[in-house]
N, C-alpha and C positions, 0 to 999 in steps of 0.2 A: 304414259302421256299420249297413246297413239289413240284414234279412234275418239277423238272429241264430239259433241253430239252439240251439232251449230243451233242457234238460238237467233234471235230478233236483237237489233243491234240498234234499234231504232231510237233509243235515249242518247245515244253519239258515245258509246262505250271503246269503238273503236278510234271516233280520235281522243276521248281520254286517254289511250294507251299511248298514243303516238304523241304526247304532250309531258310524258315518263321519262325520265333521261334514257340517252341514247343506249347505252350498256344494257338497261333493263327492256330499251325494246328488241336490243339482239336476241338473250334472254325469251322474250317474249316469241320470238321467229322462230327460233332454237328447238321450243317446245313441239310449236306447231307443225313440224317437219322433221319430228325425230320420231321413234315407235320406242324409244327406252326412256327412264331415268337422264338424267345429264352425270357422268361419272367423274370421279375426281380431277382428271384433266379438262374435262371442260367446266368445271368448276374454277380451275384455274384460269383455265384463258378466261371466262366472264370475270373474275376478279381484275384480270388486268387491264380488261376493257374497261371496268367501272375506275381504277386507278388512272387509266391514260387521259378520262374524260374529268376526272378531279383534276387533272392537273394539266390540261388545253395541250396534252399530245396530239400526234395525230395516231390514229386507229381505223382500222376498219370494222365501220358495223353496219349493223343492217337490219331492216323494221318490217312489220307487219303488212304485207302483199294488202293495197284494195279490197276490199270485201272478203278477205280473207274470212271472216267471221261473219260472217251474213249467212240465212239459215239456207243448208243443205237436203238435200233430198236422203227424207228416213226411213223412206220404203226397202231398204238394203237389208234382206233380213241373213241372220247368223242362223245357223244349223249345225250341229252333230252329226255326224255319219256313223263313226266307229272309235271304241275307244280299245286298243288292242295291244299285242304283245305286255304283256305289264313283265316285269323281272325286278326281283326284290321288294315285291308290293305283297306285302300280308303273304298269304299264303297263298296266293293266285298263279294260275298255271297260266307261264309263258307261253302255252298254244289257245288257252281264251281269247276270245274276243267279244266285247261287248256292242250289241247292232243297237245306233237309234235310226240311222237310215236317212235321216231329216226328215222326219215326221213330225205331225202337229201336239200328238200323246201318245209317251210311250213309257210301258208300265213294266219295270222290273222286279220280278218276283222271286223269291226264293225262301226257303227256309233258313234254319237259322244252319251256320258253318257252308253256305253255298256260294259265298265270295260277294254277297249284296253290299256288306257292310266295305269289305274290301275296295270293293271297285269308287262306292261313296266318300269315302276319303281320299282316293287316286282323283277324284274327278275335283275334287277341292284344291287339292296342290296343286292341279291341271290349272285352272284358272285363277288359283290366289286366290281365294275364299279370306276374308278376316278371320282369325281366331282360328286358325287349325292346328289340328293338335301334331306331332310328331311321326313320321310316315314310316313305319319300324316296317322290314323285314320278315320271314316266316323264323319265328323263332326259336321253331322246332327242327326247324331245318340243318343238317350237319356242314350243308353249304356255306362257302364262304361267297355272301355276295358284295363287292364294291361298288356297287352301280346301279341306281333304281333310274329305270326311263320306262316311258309305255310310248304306243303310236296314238295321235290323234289326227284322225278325219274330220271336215268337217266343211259348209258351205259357205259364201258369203257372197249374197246373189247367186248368181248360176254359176259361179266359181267356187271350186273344189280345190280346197289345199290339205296338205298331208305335212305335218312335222310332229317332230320328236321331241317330247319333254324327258327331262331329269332332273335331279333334286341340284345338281352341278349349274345348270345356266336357269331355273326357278321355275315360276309361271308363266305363260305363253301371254304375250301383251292382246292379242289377237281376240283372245278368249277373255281376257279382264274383264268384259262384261256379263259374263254368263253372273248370274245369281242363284247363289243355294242357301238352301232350310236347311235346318237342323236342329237335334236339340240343341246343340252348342247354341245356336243360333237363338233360339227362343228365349234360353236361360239369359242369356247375355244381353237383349232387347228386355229382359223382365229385371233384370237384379245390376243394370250398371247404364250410368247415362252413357247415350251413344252419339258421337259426330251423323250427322247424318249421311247417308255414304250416296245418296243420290244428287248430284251437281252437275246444273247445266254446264255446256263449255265455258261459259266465261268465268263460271265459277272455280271449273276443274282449273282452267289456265289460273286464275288468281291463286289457288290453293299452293300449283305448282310455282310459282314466280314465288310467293314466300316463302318455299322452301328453299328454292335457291339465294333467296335474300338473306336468308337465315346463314345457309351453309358459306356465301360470301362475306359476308359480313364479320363470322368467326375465321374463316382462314384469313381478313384484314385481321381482324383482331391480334388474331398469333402474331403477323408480321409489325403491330402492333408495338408488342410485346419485346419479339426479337429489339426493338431499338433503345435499348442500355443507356442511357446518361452514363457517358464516361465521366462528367466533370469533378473535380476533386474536392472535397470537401472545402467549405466556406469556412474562413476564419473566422469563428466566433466571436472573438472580441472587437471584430472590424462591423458588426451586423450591421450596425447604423450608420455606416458610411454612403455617401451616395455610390460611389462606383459598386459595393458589393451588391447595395438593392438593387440595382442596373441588373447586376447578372443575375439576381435573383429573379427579376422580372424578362431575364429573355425570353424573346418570341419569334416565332417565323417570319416574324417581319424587320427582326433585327437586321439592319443593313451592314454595308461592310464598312461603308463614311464612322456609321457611328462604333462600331469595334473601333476602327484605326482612333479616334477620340477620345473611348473611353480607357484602350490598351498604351497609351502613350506615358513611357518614361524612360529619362533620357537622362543624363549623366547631371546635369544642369536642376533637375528632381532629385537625383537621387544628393547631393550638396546639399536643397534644400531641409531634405529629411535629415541628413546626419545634422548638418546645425541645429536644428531643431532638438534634437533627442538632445545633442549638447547645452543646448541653452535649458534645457529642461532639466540637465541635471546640474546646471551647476549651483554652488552652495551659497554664492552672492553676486549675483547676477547684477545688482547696482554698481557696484567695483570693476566688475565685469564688464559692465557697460563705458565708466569711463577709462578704462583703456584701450579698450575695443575703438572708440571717438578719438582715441589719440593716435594709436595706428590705423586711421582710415589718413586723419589728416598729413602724416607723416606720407604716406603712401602718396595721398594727391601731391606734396611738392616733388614725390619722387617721378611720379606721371607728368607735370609741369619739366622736369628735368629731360626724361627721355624724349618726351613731344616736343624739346628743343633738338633736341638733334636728330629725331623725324624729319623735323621740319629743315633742317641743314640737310640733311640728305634727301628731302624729297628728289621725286621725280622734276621737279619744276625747276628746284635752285641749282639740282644737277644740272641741269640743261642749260641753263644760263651761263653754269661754271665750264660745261662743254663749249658753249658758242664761243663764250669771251677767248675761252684760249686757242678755239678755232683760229677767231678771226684776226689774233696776236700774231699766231704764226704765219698766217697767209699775207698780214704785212709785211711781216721781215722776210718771207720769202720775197717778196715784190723787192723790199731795198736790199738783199744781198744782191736778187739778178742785175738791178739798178748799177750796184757799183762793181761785179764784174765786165760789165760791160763800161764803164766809165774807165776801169784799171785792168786792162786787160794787156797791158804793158807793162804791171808793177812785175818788179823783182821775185817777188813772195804771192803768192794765193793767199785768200782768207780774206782783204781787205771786205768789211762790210759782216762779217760774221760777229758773233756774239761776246767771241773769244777775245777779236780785233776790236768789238767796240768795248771791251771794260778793259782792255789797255788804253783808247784814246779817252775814255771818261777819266783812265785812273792821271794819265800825262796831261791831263787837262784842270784837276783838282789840283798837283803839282803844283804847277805853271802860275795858275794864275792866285796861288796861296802863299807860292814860298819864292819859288825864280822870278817872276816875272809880275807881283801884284797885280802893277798898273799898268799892265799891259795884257791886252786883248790874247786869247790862245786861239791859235797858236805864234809866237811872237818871232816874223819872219824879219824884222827890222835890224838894221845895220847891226854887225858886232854879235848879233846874239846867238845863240848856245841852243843845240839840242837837248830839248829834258828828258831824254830818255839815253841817249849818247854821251851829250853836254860837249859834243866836236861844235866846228864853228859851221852853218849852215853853209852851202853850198847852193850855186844859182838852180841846180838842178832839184835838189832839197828842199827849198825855199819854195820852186812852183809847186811839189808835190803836196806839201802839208795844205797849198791855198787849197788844191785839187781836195784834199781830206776834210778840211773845214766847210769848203763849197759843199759835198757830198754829206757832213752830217748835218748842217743845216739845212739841207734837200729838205722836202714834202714825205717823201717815201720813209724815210727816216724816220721824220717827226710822225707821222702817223704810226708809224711800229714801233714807237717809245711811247707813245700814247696808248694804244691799246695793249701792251704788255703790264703796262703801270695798271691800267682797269682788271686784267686776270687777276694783278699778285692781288688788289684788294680784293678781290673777290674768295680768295685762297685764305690770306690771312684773316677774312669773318668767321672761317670755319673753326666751330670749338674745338677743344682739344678734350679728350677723352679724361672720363676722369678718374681720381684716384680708383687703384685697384679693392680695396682694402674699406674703403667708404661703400663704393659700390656695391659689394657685398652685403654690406649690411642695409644698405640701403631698399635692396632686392628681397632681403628677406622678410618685412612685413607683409607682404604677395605671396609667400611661401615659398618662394624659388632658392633650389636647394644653392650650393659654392658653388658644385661644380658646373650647373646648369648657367651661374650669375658669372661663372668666369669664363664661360664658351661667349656667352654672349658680350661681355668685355670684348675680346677678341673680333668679336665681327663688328664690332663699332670701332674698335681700334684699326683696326684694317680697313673699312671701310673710307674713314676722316684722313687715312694715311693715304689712300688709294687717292681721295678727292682731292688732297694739297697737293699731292704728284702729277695733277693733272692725269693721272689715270681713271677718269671718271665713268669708263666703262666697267670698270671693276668695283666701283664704288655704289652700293645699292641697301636703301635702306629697309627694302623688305629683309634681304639677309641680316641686316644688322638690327632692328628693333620693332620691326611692325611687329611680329610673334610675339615680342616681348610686350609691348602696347596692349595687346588684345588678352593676354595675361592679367597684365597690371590693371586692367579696367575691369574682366571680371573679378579678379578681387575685389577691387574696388565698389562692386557692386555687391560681393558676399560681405562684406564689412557694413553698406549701408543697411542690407538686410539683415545682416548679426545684430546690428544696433538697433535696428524698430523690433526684432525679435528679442530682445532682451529688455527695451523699453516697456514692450508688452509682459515679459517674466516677472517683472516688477509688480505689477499692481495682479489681485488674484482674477478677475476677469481674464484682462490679456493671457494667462497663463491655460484657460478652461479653451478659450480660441485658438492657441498654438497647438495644445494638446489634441481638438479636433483636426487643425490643419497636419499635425504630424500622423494622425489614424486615415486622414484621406489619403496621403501621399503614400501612408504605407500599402490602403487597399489598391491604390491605380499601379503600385509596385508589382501586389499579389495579382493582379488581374495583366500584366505586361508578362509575364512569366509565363502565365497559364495562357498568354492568346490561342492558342492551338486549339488547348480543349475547348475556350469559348466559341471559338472558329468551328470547331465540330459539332459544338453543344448545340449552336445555331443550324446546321446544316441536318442535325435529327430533327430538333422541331421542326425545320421544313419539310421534310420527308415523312415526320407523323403526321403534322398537317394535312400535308395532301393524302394520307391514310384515313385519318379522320373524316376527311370531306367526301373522299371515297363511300368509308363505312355510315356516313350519313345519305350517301345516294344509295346507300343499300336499307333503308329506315323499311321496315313493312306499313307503318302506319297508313301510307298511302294503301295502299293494295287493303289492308285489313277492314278502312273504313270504304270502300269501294265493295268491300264484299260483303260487309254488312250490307249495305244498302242495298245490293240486289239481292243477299240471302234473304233477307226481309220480307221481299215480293215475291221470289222463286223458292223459298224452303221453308219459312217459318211459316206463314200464311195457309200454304198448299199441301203442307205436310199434315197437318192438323185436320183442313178437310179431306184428306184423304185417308188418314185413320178414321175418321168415323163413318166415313161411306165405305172402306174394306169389312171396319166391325160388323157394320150393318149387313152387309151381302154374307159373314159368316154364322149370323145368327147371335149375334153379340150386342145389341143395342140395349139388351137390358142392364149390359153391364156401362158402371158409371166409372167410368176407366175415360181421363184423357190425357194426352200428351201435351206435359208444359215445357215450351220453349227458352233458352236463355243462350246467353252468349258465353262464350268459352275464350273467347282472345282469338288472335289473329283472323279475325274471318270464318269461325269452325261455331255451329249455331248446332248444340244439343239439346236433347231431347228426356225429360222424364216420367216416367208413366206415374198418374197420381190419380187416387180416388176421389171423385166429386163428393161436396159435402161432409167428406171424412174430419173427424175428428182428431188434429195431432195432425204429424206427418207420417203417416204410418204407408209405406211400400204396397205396390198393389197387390205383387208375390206372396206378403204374406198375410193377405185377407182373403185371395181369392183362390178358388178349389183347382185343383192340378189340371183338370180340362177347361176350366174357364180361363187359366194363365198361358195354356197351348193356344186357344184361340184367340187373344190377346196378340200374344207374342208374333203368332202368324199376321194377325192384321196390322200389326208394327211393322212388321218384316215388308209386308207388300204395301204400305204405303211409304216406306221408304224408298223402294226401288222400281217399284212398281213405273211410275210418272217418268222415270230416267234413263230407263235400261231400252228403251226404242223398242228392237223386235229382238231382243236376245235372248236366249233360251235362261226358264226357271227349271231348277231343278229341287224337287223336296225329297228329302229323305225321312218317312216316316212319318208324314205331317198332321195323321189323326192319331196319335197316341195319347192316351189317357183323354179319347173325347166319347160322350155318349151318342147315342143314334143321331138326334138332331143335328150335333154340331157337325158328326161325320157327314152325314147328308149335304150338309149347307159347303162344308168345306170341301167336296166331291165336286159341286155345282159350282162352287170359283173356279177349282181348278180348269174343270172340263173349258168352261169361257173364256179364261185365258189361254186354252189353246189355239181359239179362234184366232189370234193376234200372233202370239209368239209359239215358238217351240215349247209344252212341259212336259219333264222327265220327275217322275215318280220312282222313289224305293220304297219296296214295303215287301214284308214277310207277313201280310196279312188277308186272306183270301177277301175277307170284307170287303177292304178296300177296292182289290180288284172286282169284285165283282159290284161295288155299287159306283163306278167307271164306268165300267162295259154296260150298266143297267141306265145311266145318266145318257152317255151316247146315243142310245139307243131310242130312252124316252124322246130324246131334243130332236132325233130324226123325225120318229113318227110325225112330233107334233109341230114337225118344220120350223123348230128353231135352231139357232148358228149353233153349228157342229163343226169338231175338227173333219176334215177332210179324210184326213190320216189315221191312224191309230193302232197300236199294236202290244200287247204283253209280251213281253220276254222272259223268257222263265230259266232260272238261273240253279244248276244242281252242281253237286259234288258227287264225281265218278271216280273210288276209290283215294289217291293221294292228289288228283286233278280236282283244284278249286276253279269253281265261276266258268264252268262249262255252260255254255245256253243249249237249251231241247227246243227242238218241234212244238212240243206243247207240254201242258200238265194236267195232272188228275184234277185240278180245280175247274177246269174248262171244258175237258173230253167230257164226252159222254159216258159212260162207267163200263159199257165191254168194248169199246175203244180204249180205255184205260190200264183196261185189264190184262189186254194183249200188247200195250207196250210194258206193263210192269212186267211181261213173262219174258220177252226180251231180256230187261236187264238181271231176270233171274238167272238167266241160262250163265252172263256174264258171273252171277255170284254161285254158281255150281259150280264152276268155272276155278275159281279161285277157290272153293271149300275142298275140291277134288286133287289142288295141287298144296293144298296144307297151309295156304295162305292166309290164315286165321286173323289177322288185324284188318286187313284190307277183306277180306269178306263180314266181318264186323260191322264195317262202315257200311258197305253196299248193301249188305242184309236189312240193317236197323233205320235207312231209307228205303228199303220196299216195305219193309214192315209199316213206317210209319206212311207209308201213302198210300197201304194198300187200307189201311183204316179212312183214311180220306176217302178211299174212292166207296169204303161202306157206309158213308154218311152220304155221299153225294147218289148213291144206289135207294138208300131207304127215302131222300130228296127227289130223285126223277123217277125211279121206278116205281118202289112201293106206293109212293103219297103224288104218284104224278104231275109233279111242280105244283099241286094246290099251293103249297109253301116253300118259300127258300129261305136258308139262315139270314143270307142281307140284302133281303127283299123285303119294304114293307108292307107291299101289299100283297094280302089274299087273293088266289085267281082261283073262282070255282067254274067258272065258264067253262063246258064240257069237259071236265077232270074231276069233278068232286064223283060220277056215278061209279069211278073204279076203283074207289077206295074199298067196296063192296066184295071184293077179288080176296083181301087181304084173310088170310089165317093166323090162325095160333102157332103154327108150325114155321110161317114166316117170320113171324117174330122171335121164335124162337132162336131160329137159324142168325137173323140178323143183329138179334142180341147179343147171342156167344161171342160170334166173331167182334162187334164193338166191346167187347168187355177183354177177351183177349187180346186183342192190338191195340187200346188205346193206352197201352204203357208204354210204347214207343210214340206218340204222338202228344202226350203231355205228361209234364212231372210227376215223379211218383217219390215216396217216402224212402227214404234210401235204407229199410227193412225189408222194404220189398223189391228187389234186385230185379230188374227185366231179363229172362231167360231167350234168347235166340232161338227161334224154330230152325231145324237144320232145311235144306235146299229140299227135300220132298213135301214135307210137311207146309213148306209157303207154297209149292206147285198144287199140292191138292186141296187146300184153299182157297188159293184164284180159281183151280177149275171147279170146284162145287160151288163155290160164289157165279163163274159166269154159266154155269147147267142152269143155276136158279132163275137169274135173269132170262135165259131163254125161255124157260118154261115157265117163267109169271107170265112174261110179254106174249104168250102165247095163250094163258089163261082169258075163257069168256068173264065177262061179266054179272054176276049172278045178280 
């Protein structure tokens, strides 16, 4: 995701982004400022930014810088330097190094086992190439290797960096843009629809945002998942009730008002229900009913009973019964103090006491009933008799009784016989408790067992006892019957309700309505039980919820149809013209080959190569000839990435294979112009090639058109068990006794090895000087004998001062230059495995080279006849 390639923002793409929910513009920041992938942790932190923002947490996030995407300057070019140390790559010797130097064209050459093919698939995992194949080891090697790394060099701008790839930390992000050929390449552009891999930045950024939409989206999902409904199975038979449809319809919006509503059942429910089930089953519910009507009524006169002596012991008639005999005593206090103080000379204490006045009421009933009729009490008059004594009064006697009579006829008196006379009535209204034995039964139509109905006796008993004793603080009829009250009325109420529930058991309708109202109270029963799990079952759906709304802010839809719309303009459109203007510059116009566009989902707009006019749908692979589908394939290739890659280096591995002269020509002539712009690095084990490179270069000079500046062959050998060593130069390029004097060089090395018995590795080194000392006899009979009139990949004839020394030429040179083409060209191309290539030993190739370069001297020295 590093190295975005800025583009025109001028349709307002950037505040599209910033109008994305906020997680996804983090996301979107994320990208732009990171050089990797996003890994599973920040997968995670972006999941819970998108969760915090479902659900109006607070989080930190953070959006797309101003002009962050506004188009950047793309004159920054990438370059190669060195691709080096390689260790556990093929068979490449960890003291190779491969030079590009940052040059505009550089051409690696080799034969075949020289480490070209090697280093071409090193340089594919180097950059993450699509579609590569598996990066094996030398697998002849008895080495145990666990670690494949190489060094890469390379520029970007006038800055030079150096790191180290391995197959352990992958592709270098740096280099993601480098582009390679191949055949893989070609085949896989010819025979499989391809995403197109060229995408401007906004494209790359939307490609990348739906991946992570993607990868968010399924880690909500899992967590999804993780959230279980505990709740416990639904009573079947209850399904049509309304409380179970309730729970079947909870939602994350279910509140807690409504749980506490629909979970309510209370002792007062659960009565209703068993009556119910009772009345449902009984076997004559009319009978039932009117006895049911006879004990409610029986019950109401026993409620008329108790709320009569409520109502005696309220709080009110207490209070009344409290004052009255307050205000009794605080009279007869007033007239006892009265008459101690009037008899404060009497013989005796007490005069004035309670005790003293129901002897003078009792001697005063006496008196004036039996002694003394008609006479007034007490009868002080001549002659008369004490009625309690019956002595004869005495003058002292006589004043006293006046003194007693004056004192109870007093005020203070009278008023404390008057208000004591108000208390006893008030005393003697209070009922008297009633039979034990009645009571009893009387209680048990309410259901109230003996012994509950005889506790309560007792505190009514006690109470009416407490009230007539004037101990009216002890007297209270919460203790004595309010409990019992609130009893005796809800029964009284289970009885009204037994009776309309039974009125209704009678006829069959009422009966189908009980039945319903006993299945609802049994579900608000079943759902009172389970409040928990509903309580939790509610508290998942809130937390899937906000998952859900989550994984809805992770929808690609947006990003997918945003991408369409600029893939539209920036790929489908461009990619199209651009195949046909690379076909064209290859030489490929005749062919009716175009690429159709379609859409693939998420924003990914593929591409299929189809024959115009073709009849059926028939693949263009398999109508067109092996070099007409390389050139194809390659103009597929470069209009895909061509338009995207800035100034990043191409690299082709072998990219005229199976093409005739023409196409090789034309496909020479792309390359060399694309070096003008970017870095191209060429493999090829094919002199041709090289040499109609250096022949293109060369023309565009003369005739002053754009040339790379740079350019360079490197030429790529295997020295003994050392693969992908590069030389100085090769026999394709020397001149042929400059050639001939480095192959004596490396004879001396393979004498070398034949003298110390080293037979396998003089093998190797032998059958490469053999075979290129046959090259350098082609390239002898090329410049020496035939004076470049002709080269093999050249197509033009130069007779201009050369055609007069062909005239030199003998029979005896031909002779000479034939043997030797006839004996070393079994090292330089396949031969019939009957006929076995015999190795000349180290003399035999040394006098060779020197009768080959004697001849040279002495042609080059030949006049002209």
């Amino acid at each position: 995701m590093s190295n975005f390639v800025s583009v025109s923002v001028s349709d307002g793409f950037e505040e599209w982004l910033n109008q994305q929910p906020r997680w996804l513009q983090t996301a979107a920041a994320f990208l732009l400022t990171q050089d990797s992938a996003p890994s599973e942790q920040d997968i995670e932190t972006l999941s819970n930014l998108c969760i915090s923002e479902a659900s109006n947490q607070p989080a930190s996030f953070a959006t797309v810088p101003t002009g962050r995407l506004t188009p950047k300057d793309k004159s920054l070019r990438l370059r190669l330097r060195t691709l080096a140390n390689p260790q556990g790559i093929n068979a490449l010797s960890p003291e190779s190094a491969l030079p590009f130097d940052g040059l505009d064209l550089v051409v690696i050459y080799g034969p075949n086992g020289s480490g070209k093919s090697g280093y071409a698939r090193l340089l594919k995992h180097v950059v993450g190439t699509r579609g590569r194949s598996p990066l094996l080891p030398n697998v002849f090697s008895t080495h145990s290797i666990t670690t494949q790394q190489a060094e890469v060099e390379f520029n970007v701008g006038q800055t030079t960096q150096r790191q180290t790839w391995s197959t352990a930390t992958g592709p270098l992000p740096d280099l993601a843009s480098v582009q390679v050929f191949d055949t893989e390449t070609a085949t896989r552009y010819l025979t499989q629809t391809q995403e197109a891999s060229y995408e401007p930045q906004r494209l790359r950024l939307l490609s990348a945002l739906i991946d992570i939409c993607d990868r968010v989206r399924e880690r909500i999902g899992k967590m999804i998942a993780s959230h279980v409904s505990r709740l416990p199975a639904l009573p079947g038979h209850l399904d049509a009730t309304a409380p179970i449809v309730w729970v079947k319809n909870l939602t994350h919006k279910t509140g807690q008002e409504e749980i506490e509503r629909y979970c309510q059942f209370d002792d007062v429910a659960r009565t209703q229900l068993d009556s119910i089930k009772e009345v449902l089953a009984q076997p004559d519910p009319e009978n039932e009913l009117r006895a049911t009507l006879q004990r409610r009524q029986r019950l109401k006169r026993t409620m008329s009973l108790v709320e009569s002596f409520n109502e005696a012991l309220s709080d009110e008639n207490l209070a009344k019964l409290r004052e009255a005999d307050l205000l009794a005593r605080s009279a007869r206090e007033a007239a006892t103090v009265a008459a101690d103080r009037i008899f404060s000379d009497a013989s005796l204490e007490g005069i004035g006491s309670s005790t003293w006045r129901a002897l003078w009421q009792a001697a005063e009933r006496y008196s004036t009933s039996e002694a003394y009729p008609e006479k007034d009490f007490p009868n002080i008059g001549e002659g008369a008799l004490c009625v309690l004594c019956q002595q004869p009064l005495s003058g002292t006697a006589s004043d006293r009784l006046k003194a007693f009579r004056t004192f109870v006829a007093g005020e203070l008196h009278a008023n404390a016989e008057k208000l004591e006379a108000q208390a006893a009535a008030l005393r003697a209204a209070l009922p008297d408790p009633p039979d034990l034995t009645s009571w009893i039964a009387l209680l048990a139509d309410a259901d109230v067992s003996e012994a509950e109905a005889v506790e309560h006796h007792r505190r009514l008993a006690t109470s009416l006892a407490h009230a007539k004793a004037c101990a009216v603080e002890q007297a209270t009829a919460k203790t004595a019957v309010v409990d019992l009250l609130s009893k005796l009325a809800r029964a009284f109420e289970d009885y009204a309700r037994r009776s309309s529930d039974l009125q209704l058991a009678v006829e069959e309708q009422g009966r189908e309505a009980l039945a319903r109202r006993a299945a609802d109270l049994e579900a608000r029963e079943w759902l009172f039980r389970n409040r928990l799990a509903i309580e939790a079952e509610v508290a998942r759906l809130k937390a899937v919820s906000v998952l859900e709304l989550a994984q809805r802010r992770a929808s690609t839809q947006g990003l997918t149809k945003k991408k369409n719309e600029l893939a539209d303009i920036e790929i489908a459109n461009g990619y199209r013209e651009r195949f046909i203007r690379e076909l064209g510059a290859l030489g490929g116009s005749r062919l009716k080959v175009q690429p159709s566009p379609k859409k693939a989902g998420k924003g990914k707009v593929t591409f299929t190569l189809r024959l115009e006019n073709a009849e059926g749908l028939a693949a263009a692979h398999t109508v067109l000839s092996e070099g007409e589908c390389r050139v194809v394939a390659l103009a597929t290739f470069l209009a895909d990435v061509s338009d995207g890659a800035g100034r990043s280096p191409f690299v082709f591995d072998d990219p005229i294979s199976s093409l005739d002269q023409d196409f090789e020509e034309r496909v020479v002539e792309r390359l060399v112009e694309m070096s003008n712009d970017r870095q191209v690095i060429v493999f090829t084990h094919r002199l041709s090639l090289v040499t109609l490179i250096e022949d293109s270069i060369r023309r565009r000079r003369i005739n002053h058109l754009p040339a790379p500046a740079t350019n360079r062959t490197v030429h790529l050998t295997r020295i003994g068990d050392r693969v992908g060593m590069v030389t100085d130069a090769t026999i394709s390029t020397s001149r042929p006794e400059k050639a001939l004097n480095k192959l004596k060089t490396r004879l001396a090395s393979a004498r070398k090895l034949h003298t110390a018995g080293n037979i396998e590795e003089y093998f190797i080194l032998a059958k490469s000087i053999c075979s290129d000392f046959r090259i350098i006899v082609e390239r002898t009979i090329e410049i020496e004998l035939l004076n470049e009139v002709i080269l093999r990949f050249r197509r033009s004839v130069q007779t201009m001062g050369r055609l007069a020394s062909l005239s030199k030429i003998s029979a005896a040179d031909c002779q000479l230059l034939d043997d030797m083409m006839t004996r070393y060209s079994v090292f330089e191309h396949s031969q019939p495995d009957e006929l076995p290539s015999q190795l000349p030993d180290p003399d035999q190739l040394g006098a060779d080279i020197d009768r080959l370069l004697g001849w040279i001297s002495s042609y080059g020295k030949r006049p002209v006849g």
